[in-house]
C-alpha positions as CSV (number, residue, x, y, z in Angstrom):
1,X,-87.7,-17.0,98.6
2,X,-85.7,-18.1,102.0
3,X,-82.7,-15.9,102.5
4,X,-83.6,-12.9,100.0
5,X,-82.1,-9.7,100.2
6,X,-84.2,-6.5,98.7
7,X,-82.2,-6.4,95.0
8,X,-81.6,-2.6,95.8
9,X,-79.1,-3.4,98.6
10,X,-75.2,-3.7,97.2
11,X,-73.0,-6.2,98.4
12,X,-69.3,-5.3,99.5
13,X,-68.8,-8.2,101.2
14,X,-65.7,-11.0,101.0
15,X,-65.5,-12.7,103.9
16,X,-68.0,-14.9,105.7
17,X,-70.4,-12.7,108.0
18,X,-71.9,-13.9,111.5
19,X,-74.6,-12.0,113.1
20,X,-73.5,-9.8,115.9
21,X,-74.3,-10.6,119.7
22,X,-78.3,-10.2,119.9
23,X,-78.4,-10.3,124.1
24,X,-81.8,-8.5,123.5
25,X,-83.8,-11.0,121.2
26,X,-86.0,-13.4,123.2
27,X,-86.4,-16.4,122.4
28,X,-88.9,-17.5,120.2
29,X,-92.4,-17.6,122.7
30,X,-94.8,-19.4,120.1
31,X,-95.1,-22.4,122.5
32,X,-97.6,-24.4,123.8
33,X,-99.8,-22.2,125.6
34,X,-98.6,-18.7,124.2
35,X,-101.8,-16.3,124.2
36,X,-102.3,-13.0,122.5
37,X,-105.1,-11.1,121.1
38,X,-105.1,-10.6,117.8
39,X,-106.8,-8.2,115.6
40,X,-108.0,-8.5,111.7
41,X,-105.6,-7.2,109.3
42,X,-105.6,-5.8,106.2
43,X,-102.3,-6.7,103.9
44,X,-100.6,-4.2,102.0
45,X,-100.5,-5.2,98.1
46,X,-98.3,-8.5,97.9
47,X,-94.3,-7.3,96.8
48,X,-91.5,-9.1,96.8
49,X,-90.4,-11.1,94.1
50,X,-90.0,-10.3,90.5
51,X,-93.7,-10.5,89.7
52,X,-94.7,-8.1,92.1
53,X,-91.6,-5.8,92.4
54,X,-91.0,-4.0,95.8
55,X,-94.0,-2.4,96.5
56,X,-93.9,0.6,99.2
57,X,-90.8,-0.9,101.4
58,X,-88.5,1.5,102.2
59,X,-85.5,2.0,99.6
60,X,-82.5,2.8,102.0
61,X,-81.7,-0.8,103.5
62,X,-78.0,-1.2,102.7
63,X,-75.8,-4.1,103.1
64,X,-73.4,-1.9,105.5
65,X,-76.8,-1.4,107.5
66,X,-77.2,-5.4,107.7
67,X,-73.9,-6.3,108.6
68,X,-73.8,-3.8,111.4
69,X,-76.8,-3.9,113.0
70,X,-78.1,-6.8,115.6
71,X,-81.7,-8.2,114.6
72,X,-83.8,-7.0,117.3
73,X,-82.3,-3.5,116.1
74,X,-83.0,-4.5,112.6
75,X,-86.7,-6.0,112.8
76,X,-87.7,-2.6,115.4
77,X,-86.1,-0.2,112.5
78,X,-88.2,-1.6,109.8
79,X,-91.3,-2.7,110.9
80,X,-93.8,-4.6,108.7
81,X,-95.8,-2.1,106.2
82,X,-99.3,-1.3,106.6
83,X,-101.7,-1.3,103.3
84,X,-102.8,2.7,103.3
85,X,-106.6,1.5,103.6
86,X,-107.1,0.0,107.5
87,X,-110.1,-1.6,108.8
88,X,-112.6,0.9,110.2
89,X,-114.0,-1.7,112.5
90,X,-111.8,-4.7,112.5
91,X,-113.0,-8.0,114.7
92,X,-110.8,-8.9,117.2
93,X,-110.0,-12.6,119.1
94,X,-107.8,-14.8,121.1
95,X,-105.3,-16.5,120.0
96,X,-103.7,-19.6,121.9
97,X,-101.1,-21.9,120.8
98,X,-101.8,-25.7,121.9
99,X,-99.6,-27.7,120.1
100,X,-96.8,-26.4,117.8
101,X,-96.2,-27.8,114.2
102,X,-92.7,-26.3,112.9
103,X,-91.5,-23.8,115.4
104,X,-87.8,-23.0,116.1
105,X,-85.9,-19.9,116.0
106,X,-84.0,-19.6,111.9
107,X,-86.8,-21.3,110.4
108,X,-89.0,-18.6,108.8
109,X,-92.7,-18.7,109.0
110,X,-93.3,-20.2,112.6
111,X,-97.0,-22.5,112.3
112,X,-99.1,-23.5,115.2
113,X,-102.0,-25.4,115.8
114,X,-104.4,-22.9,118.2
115,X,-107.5,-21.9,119.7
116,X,-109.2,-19.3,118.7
117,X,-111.9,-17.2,120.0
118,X,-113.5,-14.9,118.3
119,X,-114.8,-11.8,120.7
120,X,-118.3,-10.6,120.4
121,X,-120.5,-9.1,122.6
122,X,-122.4,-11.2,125.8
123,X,-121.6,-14.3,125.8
124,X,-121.7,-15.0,121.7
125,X,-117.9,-15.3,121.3
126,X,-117.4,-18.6,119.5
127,X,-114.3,-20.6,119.1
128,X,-112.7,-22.9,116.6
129,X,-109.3,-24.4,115.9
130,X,-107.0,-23.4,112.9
131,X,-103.5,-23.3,112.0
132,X,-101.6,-19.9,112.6
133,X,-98.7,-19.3,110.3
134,X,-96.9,-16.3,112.1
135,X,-94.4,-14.2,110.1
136,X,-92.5,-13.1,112.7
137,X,-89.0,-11.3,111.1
138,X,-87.1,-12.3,114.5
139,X,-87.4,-15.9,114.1
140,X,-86.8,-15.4,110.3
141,X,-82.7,-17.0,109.8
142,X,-80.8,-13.4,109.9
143,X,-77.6,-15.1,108.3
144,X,-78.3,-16.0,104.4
145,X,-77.8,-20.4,104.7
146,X,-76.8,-20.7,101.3
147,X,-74.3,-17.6,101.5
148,X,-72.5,-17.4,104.6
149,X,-71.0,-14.1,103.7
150,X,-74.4,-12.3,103.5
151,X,-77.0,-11.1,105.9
152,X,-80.7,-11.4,105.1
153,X,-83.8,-8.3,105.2
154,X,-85.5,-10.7,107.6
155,X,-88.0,-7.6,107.9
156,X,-88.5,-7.3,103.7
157,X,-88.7,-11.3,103.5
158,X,-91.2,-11.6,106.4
159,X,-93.8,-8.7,105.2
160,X,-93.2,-10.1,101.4
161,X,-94.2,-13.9,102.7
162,X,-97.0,-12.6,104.8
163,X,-98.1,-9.9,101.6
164,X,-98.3,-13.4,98.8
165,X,-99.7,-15.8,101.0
166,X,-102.5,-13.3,102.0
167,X,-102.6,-12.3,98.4
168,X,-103.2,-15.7,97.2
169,X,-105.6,-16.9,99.4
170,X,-107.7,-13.7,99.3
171,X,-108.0,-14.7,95.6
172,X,-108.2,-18.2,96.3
173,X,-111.2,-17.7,98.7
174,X,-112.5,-15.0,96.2
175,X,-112.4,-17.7,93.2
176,X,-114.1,-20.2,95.5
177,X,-111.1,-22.7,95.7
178,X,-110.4,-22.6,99.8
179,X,-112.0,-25.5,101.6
180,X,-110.9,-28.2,98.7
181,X,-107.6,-28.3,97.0
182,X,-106.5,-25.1,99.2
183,X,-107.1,-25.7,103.0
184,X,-110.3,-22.9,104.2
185,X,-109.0,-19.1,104.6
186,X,-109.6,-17.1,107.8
187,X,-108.5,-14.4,107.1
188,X,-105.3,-12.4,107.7
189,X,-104.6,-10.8,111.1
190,X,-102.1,-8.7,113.6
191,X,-101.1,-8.4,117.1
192,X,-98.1,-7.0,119.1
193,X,-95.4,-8.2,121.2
194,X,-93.3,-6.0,123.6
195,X,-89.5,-6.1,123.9
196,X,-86.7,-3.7,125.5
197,X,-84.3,-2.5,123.2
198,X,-82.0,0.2,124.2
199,X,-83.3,0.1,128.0
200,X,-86.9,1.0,126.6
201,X,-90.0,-1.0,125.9
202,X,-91.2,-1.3,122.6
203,X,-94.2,-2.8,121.1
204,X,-93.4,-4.8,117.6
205,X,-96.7,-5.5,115.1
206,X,-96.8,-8.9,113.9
207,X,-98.7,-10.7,111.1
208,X,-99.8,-13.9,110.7
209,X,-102.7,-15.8,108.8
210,X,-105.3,-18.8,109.9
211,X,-105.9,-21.2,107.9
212,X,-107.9,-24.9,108.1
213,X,-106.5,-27.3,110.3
214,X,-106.0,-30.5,107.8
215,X,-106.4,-33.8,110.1
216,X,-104.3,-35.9,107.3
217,X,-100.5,-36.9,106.1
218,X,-98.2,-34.5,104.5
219,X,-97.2,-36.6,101.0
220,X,-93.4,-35.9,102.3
221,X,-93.5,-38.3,105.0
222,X,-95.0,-40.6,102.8
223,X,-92.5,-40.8,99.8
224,X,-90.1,-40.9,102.5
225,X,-91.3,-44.0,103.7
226,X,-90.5,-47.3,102.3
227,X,-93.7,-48.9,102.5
228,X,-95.4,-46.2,99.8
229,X,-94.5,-48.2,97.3
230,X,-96.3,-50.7,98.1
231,X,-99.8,-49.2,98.5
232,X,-101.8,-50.1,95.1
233,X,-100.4,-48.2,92.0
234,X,-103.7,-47.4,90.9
235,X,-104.2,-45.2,94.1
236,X,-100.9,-43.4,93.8
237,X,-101.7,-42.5,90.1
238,X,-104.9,-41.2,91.4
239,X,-103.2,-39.2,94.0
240,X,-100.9,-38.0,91.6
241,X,-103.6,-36.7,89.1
242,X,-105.6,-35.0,91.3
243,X,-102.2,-33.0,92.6
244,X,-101.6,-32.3,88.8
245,X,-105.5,-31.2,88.1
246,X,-105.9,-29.1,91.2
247,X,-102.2,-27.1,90.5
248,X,-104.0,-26.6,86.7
249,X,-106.8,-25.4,88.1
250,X,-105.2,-22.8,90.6
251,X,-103.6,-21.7,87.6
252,X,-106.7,-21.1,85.4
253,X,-108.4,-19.6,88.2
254,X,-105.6,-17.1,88.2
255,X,-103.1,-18.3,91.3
256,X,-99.8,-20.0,90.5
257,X,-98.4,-21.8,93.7
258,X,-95.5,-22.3,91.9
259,X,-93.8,-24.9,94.3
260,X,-95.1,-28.0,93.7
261,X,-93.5,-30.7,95.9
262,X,-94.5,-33.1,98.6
263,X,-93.9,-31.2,101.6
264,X,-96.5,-29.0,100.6
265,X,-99.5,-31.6,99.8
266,X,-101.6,-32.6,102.2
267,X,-103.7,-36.4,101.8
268,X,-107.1,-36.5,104.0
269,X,-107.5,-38.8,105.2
270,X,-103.9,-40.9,104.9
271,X,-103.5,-44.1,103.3
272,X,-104.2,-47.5,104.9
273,X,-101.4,-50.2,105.2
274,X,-103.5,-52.7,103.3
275,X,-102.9,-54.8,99.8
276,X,-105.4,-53.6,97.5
277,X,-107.3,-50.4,95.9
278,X,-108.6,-47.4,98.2
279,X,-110.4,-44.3,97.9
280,X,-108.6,-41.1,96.7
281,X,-108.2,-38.8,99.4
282,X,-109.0,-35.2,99.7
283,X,-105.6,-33.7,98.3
284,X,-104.7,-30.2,99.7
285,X,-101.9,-27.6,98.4
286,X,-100.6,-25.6,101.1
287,X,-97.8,-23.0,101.4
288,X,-98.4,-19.4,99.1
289,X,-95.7,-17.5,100.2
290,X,-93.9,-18.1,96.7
291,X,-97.7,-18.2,94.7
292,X,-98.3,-15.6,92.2
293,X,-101.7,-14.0,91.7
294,X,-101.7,-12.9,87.9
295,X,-103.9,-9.9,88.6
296,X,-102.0,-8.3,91.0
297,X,-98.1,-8.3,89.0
298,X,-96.7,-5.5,87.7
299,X,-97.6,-6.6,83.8
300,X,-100.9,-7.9,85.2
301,X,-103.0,-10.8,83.8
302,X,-103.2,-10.6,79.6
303,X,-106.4,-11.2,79.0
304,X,-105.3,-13.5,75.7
305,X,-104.2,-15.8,78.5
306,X,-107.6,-16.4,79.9
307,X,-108.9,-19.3,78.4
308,X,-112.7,-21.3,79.0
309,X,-110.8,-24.1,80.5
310,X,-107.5,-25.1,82.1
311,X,-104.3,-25.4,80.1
312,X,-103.7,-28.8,79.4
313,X,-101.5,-30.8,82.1
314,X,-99.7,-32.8,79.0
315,X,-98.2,-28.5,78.4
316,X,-97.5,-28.6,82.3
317,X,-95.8,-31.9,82.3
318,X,-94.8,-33.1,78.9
319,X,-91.0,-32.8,79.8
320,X,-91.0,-33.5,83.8
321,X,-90.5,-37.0,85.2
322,X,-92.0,-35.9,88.2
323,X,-88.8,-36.4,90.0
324,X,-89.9,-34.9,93.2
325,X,-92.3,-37.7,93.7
326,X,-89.8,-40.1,93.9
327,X,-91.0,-42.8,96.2
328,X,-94.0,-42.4,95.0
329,X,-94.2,-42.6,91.8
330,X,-93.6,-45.4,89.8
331,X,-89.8,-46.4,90.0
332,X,-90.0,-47.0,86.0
333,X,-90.5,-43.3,85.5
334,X,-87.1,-42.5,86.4
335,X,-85.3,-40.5,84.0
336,X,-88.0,-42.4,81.6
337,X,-90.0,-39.7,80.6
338,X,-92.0,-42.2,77.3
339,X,-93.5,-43.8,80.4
340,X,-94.4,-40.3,82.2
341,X,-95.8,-39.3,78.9
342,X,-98.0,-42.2,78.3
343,X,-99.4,-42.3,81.6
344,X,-100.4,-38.1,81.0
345,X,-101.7,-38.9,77.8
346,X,-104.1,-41.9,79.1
347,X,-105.0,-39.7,82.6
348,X,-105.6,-36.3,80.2
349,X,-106.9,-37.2,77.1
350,X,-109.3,-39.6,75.8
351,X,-112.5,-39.4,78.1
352,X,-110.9,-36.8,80.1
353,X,-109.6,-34.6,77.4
354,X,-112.8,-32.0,77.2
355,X,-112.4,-31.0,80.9
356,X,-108.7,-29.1,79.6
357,X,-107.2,-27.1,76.5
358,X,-106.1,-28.9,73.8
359,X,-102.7,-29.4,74.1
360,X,-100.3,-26.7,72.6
361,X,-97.1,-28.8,71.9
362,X,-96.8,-31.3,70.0
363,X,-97.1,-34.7,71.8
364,X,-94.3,-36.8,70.4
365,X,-93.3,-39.7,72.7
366,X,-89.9,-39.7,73.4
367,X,-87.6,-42.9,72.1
368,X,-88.5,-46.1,74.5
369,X,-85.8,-47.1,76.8
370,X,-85.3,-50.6,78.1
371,X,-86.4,-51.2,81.5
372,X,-84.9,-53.8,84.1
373,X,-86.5,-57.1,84.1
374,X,-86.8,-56.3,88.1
375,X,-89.5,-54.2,87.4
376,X,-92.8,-54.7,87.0
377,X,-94.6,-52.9,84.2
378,X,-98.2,-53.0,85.1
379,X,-100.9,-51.6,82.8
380,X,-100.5,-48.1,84.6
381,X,-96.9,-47.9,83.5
382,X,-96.4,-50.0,80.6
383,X,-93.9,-48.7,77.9
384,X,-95.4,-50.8,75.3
């Protein structure tokens, strides 16, 4: 979704664009320490993408607009939308930052770990720490990185992030999935910021969400890491299954996170630097901004899709390699996919196959290719 323009807006544009002087942006405050009350929110209907169309966000942005207009001026003109059905008593609370996790001005999302306390009356308010992931449009990347000629609706891609990932973990929560494979949900909330603009003081709503703080490794670091290869294969199978169970699951339950990759799974606890089998971790998917919640599209969830059980992962995966698990899954399985299909049908059928679908392709292996006499071929990864 990162550098999106609303499809409605026209580009004239041939030359490469840089944003104009922004002398009255701040810089980005969400810092160690940064403090702000924050109220419960209630999210407009998620929007954004193809599924989910454009919901209520003004039609009139134009590219013209975008390459004329600073981003203060921008984010202040086109502030995020409200859902047409507020709270009538909504629970307030403090927010403070103490250590942040990927903050920097061009990034999108901005997440922190924080403090919060929730207000109540006497002395009952209680506190607990979660993860705040803050859509704030002014620290959204104003200047498309993929398409230097082309500014970005930092305002239409913040509110659409902040509408799907609220979405999906309303549903998530709702279908009793938070807490295991997606981190705990608490809740989507707002709170203002002032800034001058044009010599006056304005107050600019932002949203943001809470979610469980995960005390574990993010699987990124880990494939990125030499040394994974080296942890038992029997545990990184395991690992592997239970990411490809959980994402089936979601998806039965009626939540696609469609963007399943490393950076965005979560092991608790990590993996010990030891010879020999270990426990499976808790696995966690996080990141819904892109996740699609089949009820809540345009065309809406056909009810032929709903099924008892889970669609089969050999329908998933048949045809994948699972190349974004590289350095962590197997070395043989690259660009092998017989040995990537073997492994799904041992891991998904046989004993396991009445917790899924029966398959809906037909399972023929592909031809077997000749692996290096470098590699081992243990019994999890045999081509035989």
């Amino acid at each position: 979704m990162a550098g999106t323009t609303p499809p409605f807006a026209v580009s004239t544009a041939s030359t490469s664009w840089k944003p104009p002087l922004d002398s009255e942006k701040p810089h980005c405050p969400y810092t160690t320490n940064f403090s702000v009350n924050i109220t419960r929110h209630h999210p407009p209907p998620p929007f954004g993408c193809e599924e989910y169309g454009v919901g209520n966000w003004p039609m009139n942005v134009t590219w013209e607009w975008l390459r004329s207009v600073t981003q203060t001026k921008h984010v202040l003109h086109y502030p995020p939308l409200e859902s047409g059905t507020p709270l009538s008593s909504p629970q307030t609370a403090k927010l403070t930052i103490t250590k942040p996790i990927a903050v920097e001005d061009g990034r999108g999302p901005q997440i922190a770990l924080c403090s919060i306390t929730l207000n109540a009356a006497g002395s009952n308010s209680k506190s607990f720490t979660a993860v705040a992931k803050i859509f704030d449009p002014l620290y959204y990347s104003f200047r498309n990185k993929l398409a230097s000629h082309e500014p970005v609706d930092v305002a239409f891609e913040a509110d659409g992030d902040y509408s799907r990932e609220a979405a999906a973990y309303e549903h998530l929560q709702k279908t009793q999935q938070t807490g295991c494979f997606a981190p705990s949900y608490y809740g989507s909330w707002t709170f203002n910021l002032s800034i001058r603009h044009g010599g006056v003081v304005r107050h600019r709503p932002i949203r943001l969400i809470l979610i469980e703080n995960l005390h574990g490794v993010c699987m990124r670091d880990l494939c990125n890491d030499p040394r994974s290869l080296t942890y038992d294969e029997g545990y990184r199978l395991g690992v592997l299954a239970k990411v490809i169970d959980g994402y089936v699951r979601q998806d039965h339950q009626g939540c696609l996170q469609d963007d399943l990759a490393p950076r965005n799974i979560i092991l608790i606890p990590g993996p010990q630097h030891k010879a020999g089998p270990q426990p499976i971790p808790r696995v966690v998917l996080i990141d819904y901004n892109n996740a699609i919640v089949y009820d809540r599209t345009i065309a809406g969830r056909n009810a032929s899709d709903i099924t008892k059980l889970p669609k089969s992962p050999l329908d998933w995966f048949w045809d994948d390699t699972l190349s974004q698990f590289d350095g962590w899954r197997p070395p043989q399985w690259n660009a092998n996919y017989r040995v990537v299909q073997k492994w799904l049908l041992r891991e998904f059928q046989g004993k396991n196959a009445s917790l899924y679908e029966p398959p809906q392709r037909e399972l023929t292996l592909d031809p077997p290719r000749e692996i290096p006499a470098h590699w081992s071929t243990s019994e999890n990864t045999s081509v035989c």
